[in-house]
C-alpha positions as a Markdown table, in Angstrom:
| # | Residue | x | y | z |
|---|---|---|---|---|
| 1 | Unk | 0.6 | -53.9 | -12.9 |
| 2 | Unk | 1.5 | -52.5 | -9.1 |
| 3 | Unk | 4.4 | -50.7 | -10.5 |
| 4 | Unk | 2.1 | -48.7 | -13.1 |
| 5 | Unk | -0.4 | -48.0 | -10.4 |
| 6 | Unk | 2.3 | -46.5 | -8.5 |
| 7 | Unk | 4.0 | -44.6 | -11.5 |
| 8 | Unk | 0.3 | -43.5 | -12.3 |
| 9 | Unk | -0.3 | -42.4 | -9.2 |
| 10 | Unk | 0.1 | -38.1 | -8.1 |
| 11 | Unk | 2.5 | -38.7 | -5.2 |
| 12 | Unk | 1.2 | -37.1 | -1.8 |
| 13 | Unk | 4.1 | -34.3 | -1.7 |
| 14 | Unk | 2.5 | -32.5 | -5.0 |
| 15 | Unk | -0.7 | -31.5 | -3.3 |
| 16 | Unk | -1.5 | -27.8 | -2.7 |
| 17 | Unk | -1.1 | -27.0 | 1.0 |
| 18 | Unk | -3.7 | -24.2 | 0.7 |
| 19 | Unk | -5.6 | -22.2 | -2.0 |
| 20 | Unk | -4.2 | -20.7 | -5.2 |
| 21 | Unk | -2.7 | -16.9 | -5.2 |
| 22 | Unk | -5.8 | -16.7 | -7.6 |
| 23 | Unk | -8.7 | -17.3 | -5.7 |
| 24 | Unk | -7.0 | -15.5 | -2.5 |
| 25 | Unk | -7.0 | -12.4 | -4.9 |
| 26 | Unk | -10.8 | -13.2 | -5.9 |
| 27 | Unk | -11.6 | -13.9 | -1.9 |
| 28 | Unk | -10.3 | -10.2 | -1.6 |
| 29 | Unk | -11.8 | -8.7 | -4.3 |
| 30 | Unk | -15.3 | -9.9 | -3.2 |
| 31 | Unk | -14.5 | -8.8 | 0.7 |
| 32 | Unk | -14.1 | -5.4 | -0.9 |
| 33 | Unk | -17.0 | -5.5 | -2.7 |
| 34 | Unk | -19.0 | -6.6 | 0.2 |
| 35 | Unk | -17.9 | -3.9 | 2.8 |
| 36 | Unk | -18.8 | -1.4 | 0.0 |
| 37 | Unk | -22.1 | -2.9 | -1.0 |
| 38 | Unk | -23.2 | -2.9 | 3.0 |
| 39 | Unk | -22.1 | 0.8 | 3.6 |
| 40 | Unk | -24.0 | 1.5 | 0.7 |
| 41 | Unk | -27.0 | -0.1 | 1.3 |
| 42 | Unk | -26.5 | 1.6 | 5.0 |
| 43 | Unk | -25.7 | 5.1 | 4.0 |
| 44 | Unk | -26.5 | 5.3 | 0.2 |
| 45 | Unk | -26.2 | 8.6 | -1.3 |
| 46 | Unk | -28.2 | 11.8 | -1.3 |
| 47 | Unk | -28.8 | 13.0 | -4.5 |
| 48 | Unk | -29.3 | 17.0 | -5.0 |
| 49 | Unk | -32.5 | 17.9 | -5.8 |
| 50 | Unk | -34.3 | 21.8 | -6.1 |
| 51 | Unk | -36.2 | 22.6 | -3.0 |
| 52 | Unk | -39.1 | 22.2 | -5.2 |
| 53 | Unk | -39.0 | 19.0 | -5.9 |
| 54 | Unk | -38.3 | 17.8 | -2.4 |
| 55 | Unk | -41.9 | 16.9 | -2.0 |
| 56 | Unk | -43.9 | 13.7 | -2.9 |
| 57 | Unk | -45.9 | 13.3 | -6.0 |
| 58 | Unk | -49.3 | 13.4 | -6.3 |
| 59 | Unk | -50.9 | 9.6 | -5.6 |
| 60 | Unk | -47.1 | 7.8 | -4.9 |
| 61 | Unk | -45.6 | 6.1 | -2.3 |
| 62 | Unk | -42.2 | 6.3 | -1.4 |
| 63 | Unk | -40.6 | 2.9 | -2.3 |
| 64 | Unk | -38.1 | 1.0 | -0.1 |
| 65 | Unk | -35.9 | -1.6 | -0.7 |
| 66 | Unk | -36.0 | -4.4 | 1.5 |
| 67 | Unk | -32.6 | -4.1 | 2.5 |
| 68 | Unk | -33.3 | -0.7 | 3.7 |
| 69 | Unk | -36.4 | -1.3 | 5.4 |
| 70 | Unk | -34.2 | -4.3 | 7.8 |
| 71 | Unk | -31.6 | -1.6 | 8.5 |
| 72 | Unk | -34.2 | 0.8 | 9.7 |
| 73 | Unk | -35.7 | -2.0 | 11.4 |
| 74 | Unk | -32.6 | -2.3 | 13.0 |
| 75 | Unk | -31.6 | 0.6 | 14.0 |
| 76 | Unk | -34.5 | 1.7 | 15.6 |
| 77 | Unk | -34.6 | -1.7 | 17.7 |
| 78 | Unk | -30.6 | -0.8 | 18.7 |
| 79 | Unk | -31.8 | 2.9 | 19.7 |
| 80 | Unk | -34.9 | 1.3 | 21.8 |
| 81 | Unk | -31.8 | -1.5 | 23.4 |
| 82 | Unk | -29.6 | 1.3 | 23.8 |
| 83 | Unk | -32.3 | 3.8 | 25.7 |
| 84 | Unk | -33.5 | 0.7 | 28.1 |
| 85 | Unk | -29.7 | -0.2 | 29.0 |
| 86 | Unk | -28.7 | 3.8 | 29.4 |
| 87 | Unk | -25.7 | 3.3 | 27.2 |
| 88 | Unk | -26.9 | 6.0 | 24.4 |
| 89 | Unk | -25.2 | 8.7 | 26.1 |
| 90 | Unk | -22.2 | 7.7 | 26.3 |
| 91 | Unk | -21.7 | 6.5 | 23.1 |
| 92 | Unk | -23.1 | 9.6 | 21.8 |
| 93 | Unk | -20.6 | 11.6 | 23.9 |
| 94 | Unk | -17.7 | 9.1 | 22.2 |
| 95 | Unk | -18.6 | 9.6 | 18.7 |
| 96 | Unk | -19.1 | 13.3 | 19.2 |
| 97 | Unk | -15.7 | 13.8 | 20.6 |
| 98 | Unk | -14.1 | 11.6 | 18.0 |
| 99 | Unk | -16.1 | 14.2 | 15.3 |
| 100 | Unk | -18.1 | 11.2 | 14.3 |
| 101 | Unk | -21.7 | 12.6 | 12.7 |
| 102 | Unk | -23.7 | 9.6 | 13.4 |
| 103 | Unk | -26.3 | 8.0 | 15.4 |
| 104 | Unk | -25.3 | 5.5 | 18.4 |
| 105 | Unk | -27.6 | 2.6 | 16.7 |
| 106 | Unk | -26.2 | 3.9 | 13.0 |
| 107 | Unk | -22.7 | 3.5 | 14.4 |
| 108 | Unk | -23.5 | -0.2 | 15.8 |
| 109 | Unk | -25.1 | -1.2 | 12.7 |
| 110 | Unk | -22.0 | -0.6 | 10.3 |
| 111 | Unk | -19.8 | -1.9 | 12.8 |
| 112 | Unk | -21.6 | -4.9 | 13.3 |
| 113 | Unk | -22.3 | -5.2 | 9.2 |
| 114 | Unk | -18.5 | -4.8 | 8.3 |
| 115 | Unk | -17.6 | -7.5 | 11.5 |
| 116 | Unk | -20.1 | -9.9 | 9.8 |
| 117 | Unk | -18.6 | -9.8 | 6.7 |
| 118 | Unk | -15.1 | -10.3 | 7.7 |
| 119 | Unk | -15.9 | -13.0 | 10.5 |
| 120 | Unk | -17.6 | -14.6 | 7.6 |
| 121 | Unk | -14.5 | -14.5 | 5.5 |
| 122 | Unk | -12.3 | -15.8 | 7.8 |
| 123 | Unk | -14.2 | -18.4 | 8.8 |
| 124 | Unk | -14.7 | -19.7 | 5.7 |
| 125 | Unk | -10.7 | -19.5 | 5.3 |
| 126 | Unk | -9.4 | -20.4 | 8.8 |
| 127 | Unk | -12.0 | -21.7 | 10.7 |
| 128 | Unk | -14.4 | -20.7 | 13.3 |
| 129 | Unk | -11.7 | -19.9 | 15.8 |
| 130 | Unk | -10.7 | -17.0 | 13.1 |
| 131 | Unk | -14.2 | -15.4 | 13.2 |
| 132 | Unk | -14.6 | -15.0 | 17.4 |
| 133 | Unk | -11.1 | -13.5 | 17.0 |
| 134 | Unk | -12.0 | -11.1 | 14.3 |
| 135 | Unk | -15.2 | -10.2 | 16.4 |
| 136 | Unk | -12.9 | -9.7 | 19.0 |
| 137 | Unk | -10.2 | -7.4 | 17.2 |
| 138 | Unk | -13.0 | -5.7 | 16.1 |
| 139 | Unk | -14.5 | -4.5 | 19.3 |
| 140 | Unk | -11.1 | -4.0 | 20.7 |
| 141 | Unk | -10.2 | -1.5 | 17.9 |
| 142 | Unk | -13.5 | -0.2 | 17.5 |
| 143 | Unk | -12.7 | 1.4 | 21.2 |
| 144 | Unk | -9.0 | 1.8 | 19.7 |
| 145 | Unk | -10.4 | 4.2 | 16.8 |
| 146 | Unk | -13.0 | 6.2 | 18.7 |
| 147 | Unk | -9.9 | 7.4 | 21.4 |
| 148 | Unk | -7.7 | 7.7 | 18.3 |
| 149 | Unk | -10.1 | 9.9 | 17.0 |
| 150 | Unk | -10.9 | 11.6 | 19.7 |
| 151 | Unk | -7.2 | 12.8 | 20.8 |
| 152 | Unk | -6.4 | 14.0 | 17.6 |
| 153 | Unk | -9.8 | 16.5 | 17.8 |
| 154 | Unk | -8.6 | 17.7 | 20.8 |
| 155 | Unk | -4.9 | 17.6 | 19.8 |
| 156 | Unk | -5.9 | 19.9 | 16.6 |
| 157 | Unk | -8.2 | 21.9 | 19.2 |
| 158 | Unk | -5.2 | 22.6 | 21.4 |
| 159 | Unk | -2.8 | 23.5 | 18.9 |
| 160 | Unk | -5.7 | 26.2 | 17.6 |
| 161 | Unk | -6.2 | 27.9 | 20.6 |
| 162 | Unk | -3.7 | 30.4 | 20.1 |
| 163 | Unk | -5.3 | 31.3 | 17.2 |
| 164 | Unk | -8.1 | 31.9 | 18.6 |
| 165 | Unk | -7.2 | 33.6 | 21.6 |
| 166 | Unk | -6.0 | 36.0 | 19.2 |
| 167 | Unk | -9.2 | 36.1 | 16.9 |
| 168 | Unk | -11.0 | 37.2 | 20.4 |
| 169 | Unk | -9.0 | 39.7 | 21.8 |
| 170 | Unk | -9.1 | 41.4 | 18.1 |
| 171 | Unk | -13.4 | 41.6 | 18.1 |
| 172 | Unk | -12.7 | 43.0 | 21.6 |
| 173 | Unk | -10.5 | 45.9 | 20.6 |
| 174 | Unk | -12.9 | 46.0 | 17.6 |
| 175 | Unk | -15.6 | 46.9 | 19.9 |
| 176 | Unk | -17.5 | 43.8 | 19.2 |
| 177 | Unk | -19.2 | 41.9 | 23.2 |
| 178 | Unk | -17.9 | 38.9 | 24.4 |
| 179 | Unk | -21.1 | 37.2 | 23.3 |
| 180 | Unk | -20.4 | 38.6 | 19.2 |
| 181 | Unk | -16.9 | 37.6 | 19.8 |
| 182 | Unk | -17.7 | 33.8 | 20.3 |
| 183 | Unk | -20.2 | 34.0 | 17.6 |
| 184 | Unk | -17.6 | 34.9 | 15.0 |
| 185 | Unk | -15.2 | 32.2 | 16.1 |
| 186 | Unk | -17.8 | 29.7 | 15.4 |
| 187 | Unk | -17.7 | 31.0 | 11.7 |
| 188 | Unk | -14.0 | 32.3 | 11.1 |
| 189 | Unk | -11.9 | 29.8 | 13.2 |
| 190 | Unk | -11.1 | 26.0 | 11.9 |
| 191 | Unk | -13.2 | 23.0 | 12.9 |
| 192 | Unk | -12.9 | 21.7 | 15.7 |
| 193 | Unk | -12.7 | 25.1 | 17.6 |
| 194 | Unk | -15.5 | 26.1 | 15.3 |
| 195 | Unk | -18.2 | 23.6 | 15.9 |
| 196 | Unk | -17.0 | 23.9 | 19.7 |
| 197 | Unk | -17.6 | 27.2 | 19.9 |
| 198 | Unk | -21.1 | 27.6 | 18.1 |
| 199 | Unk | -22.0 | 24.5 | 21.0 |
| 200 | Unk | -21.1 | 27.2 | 23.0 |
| 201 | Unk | -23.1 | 29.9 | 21.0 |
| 202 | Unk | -26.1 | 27.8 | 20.7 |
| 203 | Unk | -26.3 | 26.8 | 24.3 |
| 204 | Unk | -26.3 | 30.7 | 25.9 |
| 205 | Unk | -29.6 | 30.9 | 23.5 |
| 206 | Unk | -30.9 | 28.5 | 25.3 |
| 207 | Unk | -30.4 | 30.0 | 28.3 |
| 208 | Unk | -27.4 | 28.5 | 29.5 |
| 209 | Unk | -24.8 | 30.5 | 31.5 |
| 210 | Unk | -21.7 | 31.6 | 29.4 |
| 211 | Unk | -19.2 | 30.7 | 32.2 |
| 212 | Unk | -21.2 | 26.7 | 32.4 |
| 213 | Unk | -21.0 | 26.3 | 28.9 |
| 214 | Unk | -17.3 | 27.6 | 28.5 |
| 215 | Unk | -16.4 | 24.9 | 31.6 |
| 216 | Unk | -18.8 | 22.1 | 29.6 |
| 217 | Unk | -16.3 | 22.6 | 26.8 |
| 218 | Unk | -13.0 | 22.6 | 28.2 |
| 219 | Unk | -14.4 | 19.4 | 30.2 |
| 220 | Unk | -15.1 | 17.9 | 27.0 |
| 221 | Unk | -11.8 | 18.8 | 24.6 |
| 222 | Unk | -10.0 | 18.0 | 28.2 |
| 223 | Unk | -7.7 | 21.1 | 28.2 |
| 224 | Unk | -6.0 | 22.7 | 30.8 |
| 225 | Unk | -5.2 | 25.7 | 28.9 |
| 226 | Unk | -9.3 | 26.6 | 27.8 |
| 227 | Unk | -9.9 | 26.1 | 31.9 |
| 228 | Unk | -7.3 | 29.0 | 32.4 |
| 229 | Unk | -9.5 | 30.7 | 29.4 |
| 230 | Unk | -12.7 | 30.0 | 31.3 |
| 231 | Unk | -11.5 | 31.2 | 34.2 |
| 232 | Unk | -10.3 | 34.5 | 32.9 |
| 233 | Unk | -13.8 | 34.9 | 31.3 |
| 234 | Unk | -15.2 | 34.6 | 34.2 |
| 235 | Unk | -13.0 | 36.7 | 36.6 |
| 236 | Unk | -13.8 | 39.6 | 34.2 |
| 237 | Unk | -17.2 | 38.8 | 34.1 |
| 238 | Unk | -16.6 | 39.6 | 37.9 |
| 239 | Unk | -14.5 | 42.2 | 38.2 |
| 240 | Unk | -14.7 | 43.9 | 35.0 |
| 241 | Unk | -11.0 | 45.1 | 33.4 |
| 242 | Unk | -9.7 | 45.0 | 29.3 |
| 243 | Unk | -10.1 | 41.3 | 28.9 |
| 244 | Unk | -8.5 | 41.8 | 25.3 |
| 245 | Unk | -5.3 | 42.0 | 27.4 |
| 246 | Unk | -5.7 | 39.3 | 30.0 |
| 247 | Unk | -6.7 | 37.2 | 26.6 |
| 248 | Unk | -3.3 | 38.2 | 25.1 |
| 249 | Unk | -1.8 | 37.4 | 28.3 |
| 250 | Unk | -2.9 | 33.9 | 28.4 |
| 251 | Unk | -2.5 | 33.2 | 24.6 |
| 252 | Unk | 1.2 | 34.2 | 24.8 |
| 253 | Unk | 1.5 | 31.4 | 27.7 |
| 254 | Unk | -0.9 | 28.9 | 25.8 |
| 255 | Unk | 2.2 | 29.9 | 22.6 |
| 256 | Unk | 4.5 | 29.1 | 24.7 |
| 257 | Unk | 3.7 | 26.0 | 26.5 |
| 258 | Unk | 2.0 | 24.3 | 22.7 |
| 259 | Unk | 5.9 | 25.4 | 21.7 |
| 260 | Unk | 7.0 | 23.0 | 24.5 |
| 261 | Unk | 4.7 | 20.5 | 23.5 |
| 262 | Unk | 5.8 | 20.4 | 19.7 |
| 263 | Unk | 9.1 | 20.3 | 20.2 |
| 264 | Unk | 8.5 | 17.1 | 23.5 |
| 265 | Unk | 6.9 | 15.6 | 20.5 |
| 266 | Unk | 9.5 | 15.8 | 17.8 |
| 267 | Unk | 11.9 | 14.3 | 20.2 |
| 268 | Unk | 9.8 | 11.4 | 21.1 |
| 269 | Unk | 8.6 | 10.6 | 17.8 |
| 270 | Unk | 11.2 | 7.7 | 17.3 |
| 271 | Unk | 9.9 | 6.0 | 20.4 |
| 272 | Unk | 6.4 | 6.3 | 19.6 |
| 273 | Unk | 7.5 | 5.0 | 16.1 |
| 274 | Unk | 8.5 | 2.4 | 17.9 |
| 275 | Unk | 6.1 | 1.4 | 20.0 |
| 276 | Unk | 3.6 | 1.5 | 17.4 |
| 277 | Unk | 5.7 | -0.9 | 15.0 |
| 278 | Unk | 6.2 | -3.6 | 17.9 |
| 279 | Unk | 2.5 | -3.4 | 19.2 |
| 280 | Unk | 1.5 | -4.2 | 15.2 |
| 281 | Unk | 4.1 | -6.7 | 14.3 |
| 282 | Unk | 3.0 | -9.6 | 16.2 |
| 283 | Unk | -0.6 | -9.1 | 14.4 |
| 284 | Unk | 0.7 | -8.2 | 10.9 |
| 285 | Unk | 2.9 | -11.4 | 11.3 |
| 286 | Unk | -0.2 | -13.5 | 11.8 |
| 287 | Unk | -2.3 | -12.0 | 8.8 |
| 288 | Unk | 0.7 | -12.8 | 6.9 |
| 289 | Unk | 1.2 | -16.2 | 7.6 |
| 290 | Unk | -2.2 | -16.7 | 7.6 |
| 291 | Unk | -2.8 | -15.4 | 4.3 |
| 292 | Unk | 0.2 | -17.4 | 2.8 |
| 293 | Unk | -0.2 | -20.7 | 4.7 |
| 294 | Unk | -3.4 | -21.1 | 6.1 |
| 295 | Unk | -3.0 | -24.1 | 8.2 |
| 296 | Unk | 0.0 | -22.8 | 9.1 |
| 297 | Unk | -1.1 | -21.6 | 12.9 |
| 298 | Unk | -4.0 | -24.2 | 13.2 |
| 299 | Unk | -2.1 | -25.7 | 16.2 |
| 300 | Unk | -2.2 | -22.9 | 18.4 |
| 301 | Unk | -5.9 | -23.4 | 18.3 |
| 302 | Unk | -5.7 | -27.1 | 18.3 |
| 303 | Unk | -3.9 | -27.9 | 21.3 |
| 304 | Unk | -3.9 | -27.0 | 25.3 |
| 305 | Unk | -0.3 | -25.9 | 24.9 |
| 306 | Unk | -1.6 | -23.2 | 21.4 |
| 307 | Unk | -4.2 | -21.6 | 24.0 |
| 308 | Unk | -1.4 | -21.4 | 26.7 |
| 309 | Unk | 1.2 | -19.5 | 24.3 |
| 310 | Unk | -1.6 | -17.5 | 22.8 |
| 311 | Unk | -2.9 | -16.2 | 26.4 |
| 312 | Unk | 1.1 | -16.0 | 27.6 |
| 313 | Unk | 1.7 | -14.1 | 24.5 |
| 314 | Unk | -1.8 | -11.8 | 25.1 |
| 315 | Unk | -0.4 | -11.0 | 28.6 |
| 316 | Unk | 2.9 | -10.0 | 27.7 |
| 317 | Unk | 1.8 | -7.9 | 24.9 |
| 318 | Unk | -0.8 | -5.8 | 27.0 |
| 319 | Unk | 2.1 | -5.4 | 29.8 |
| 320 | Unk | 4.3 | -4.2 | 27.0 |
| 321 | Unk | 1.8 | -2.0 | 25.5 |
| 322 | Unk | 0.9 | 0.1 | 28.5 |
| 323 | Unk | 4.8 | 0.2 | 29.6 |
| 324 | Unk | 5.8 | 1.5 | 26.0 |
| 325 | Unk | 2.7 | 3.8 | 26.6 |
| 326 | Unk | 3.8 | 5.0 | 29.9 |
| 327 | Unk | 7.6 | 5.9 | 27.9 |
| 328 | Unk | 5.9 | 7.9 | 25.7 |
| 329 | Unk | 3.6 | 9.4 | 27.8 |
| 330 | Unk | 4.4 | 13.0 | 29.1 |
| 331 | Unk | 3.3 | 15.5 | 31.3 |
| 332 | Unk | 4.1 | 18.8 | 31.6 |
């Protein structure tokens, strides 16, 4: 009888050490679904209507969904939160160098909505170790994306300026003003130079001084060349002369130094390659193994000696990051 119970019996070595390929597909699936059903409900689309049928019908009520009603709720208690700490400016500066269009309390609320849903994932999958680190990753590439974002505006703003130095100097000989010069560029030239330079426009309407709001922007888009720009603006402002050829003047040194820059970046494109595959590796290698054997790295959060590695590991990461950074890094 013992000997059939133990023939009978599934033997301890067949038992799944984590979930099916299956339901890590369907755990997938619905993460994706999720994301998409919370941007929606956030941002949902704006159908095209005729202007005369943008207004309310007699006797109704517009009609919320409850879901939108507790995001508006929210974001109007994150804009009252951001105003009482002070931090709405500068978040607002963030996203509007990084070309973002959106609110400081609309940004929070998707970011915080998508972080929910993943912590929530992983935490149901890993543990609740798994969720503070996605929370973490989260802000930390949140930061990460905004300055990604942000340098490639300006990158694509630097590279233009030829361009547009030339644009310029043509309404000058055209006969156009300075003023009518600008104007155009904030029509005919590529974004970003275009929404920079109708800031510009729209600022002298105001009543802003030309040679403040040139300086505002090249503080913003952090270039050294649109200060030389500014600075010739406003020497001829001074002095008076044919600015269309101080303009070519300084576009044919702004040609020549961006020449530089594109060929300093060709040459260091394999080490920035690089750099960028070894600072994702160690973190692609834990999704992986994560994904494919969950318990897999349970004892680096189990154990004083996991936390030890993992901070060891942390350090030696960040020091490797910003010396790969500073490799890459030129001046010029």
């Amino acid at each position: 009888m013992i000997a059939v119970l133990r023939a009978t019996a599934p033997s301890a070595t067949t038992l799944p050490d984590g979930p099916s390929p299956l339901l890590l597909v369907l755990g997938i699936l619905l993460g994706v679904v999720a994301l998409a059903a919370v941007y929606l409900a956030i941002f949902p689309p704006r159908p095209r209507v005729s202007l005369t049928r943008t207004g309310p019908a007699a006797g109704s009520t517009p009609q919320e969904s409850r879901l939108a009603g507790l995001t508006t709720a929210t974001t109007e208690l994150i804009e009252r939160l951001l105003l009482q700490l002070r931090s709405a400016p500068a978040l607002a500066g963030a996203l509007e160098q990084a070309g973002i269009r959106m609110k400081p309390a609309e940004f929070i609320v998707l970011v915080a909505s998508v972080t929910a849903v993943l912590a929530v994932l992983v935490m149901l999958s890993v543990g609740p170790m798994g969720a503070v680190l996605v929370i973490a990753v989260a802000v930390i590439a949140t930061r990460l994306l905004l300055g990604f974002l942000a340098g490639r505006r300006r990158n694509a703003f630097a590279d233009q300026l030829d361009d547009t130095l030339e644009l310029m100097s043509s309404g000058l000989r055209a006969g156009h003003s300075l003023a009518r010069a600008i104007d155009a560029l904030s029509t005919e030239a590529e974004a970003p130079t275009s929404e920079e330079f109708a800031r510009i426009t729209n600022e002298t309407r105001l009543g802003r001084d030309l040679g403040q709001a040139l300086d505002a922007a090249a503080e913003r888009m952090r270039s050294e060349d649109f200060v030389w720009v500014a600075q010739a603006i406003a020497i001829h402002r001074e002095v008076g002369g044919n600015l269309a050829e101080v303009l070519d003047q300084v576009g044919e040194t702004i040609r020549e130094r961006n020449q530089i820059r594109r060929q300093v970046k060709a040459l260091s494109a394999e080490g920035r390659i690089s750099a960028l595959v070894l600072m994702i590796l160690p973190f692609a290698l834990g999704g992986i193994l994560v994904v494919i054997t969950p318990t897999y790295l349970n004892q680096l959060f189990e154990s004083p000696i996991g936390w030890a590695m993992l901070a060891v590991g942390a350090i030696l990461l960040l020091v490797g990051g910003l010396w790969l950074r500073k490799v890459i890094s030129f001046r010029f």
